[in-house]
C-alpha positions as CSV (number, residue, x, y, z in Angstrom):
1,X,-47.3,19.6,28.0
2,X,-50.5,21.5,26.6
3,X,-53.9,20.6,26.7
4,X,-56.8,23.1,25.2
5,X,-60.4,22.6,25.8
6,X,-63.2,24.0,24.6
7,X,-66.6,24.3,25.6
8,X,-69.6,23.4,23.1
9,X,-73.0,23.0,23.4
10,X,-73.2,19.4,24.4
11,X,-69.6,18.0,25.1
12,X,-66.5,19.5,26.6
13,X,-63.8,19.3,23.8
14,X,-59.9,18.4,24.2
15,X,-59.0,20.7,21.3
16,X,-55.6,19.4,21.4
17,X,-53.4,17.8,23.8
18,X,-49.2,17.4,23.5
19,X,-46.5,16.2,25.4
20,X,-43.0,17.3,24.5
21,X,-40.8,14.2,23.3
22,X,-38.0,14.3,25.6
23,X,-41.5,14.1,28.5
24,X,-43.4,11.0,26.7
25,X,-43.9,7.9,28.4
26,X,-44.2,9.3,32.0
27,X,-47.7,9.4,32.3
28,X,-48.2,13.7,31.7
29,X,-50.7,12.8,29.0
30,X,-53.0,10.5,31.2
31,X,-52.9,13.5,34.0
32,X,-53.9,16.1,31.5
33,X,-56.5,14.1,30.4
34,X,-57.7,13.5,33.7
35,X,-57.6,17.0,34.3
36,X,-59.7,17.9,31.3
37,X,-62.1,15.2,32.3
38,X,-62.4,16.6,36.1
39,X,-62.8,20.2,34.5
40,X,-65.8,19.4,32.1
41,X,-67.5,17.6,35.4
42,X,-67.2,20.7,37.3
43,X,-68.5,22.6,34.3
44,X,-71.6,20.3,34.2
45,X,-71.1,17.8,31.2
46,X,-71.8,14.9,31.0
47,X,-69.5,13.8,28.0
48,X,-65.7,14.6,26.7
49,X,-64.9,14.4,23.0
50,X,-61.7,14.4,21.1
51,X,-60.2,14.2,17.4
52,X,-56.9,12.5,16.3
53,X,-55.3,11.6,13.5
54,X,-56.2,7.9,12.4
55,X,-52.3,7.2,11.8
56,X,-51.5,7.6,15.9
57,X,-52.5,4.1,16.2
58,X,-51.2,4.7,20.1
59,X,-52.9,8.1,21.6
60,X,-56.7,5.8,19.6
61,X,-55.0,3.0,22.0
62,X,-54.7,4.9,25.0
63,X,-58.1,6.6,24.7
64,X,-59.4,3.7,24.2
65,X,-58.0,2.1,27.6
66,X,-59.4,5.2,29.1
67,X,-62.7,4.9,28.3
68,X,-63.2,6.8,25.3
69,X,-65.1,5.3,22.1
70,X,-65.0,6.0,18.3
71,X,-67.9,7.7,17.2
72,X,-67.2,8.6,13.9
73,X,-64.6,9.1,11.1
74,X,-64.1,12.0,8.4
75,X,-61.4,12.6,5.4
76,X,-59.6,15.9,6.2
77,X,-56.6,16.4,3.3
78,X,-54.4,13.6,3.0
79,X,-55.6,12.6,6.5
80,X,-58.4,10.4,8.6
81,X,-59.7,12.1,11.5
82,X,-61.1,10.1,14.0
83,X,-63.5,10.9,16.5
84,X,-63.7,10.2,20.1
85,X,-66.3,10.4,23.1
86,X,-66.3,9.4,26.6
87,X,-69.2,10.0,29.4
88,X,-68.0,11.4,32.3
């Protein structure tokens, strides 16, 4: 797995975050998120933002569960990207 944050002005960002297929559905995603979340407390903020593509129905589900909340939409190409935000 790969997670890549980056640090902004106001939120820590998870740039991008992947699993490998044949290592889905074990729960790797949830701890790299957690780690990303415990990282941008130590570094002082006080939110955590991602983007995804509006067509993985299940990672908006899953960050949903987790606490994070739509806070906007944009057309990028053929694509929707939605984004996310969750205090910390």
């Amino acid at each position: 797995g790969v997670l890549v944050l980056m640090h902004e002005p106001d939120d820590m960002l998870i740039y991008s975050v992947a699993i490998a297929p044949a290592y889905q559905k074990r729960g790797l995603g949830r701890q790299l998120l957690a780690w990303a979340e415990a990282e941008a407390r130590q570094a002082g903020y006080a939110h955590i933002r991602l983007f995804t593509n509006a067509l993985m129905e299940a990672n908006i589900a899953l960050y949903t569960r987790l606490g994070y909340v739509e806070t906007g939409c944009e057309p990028f190409h053929d694509l929707t990207i939605v984004h996310m935000r969750k205090p910390l």
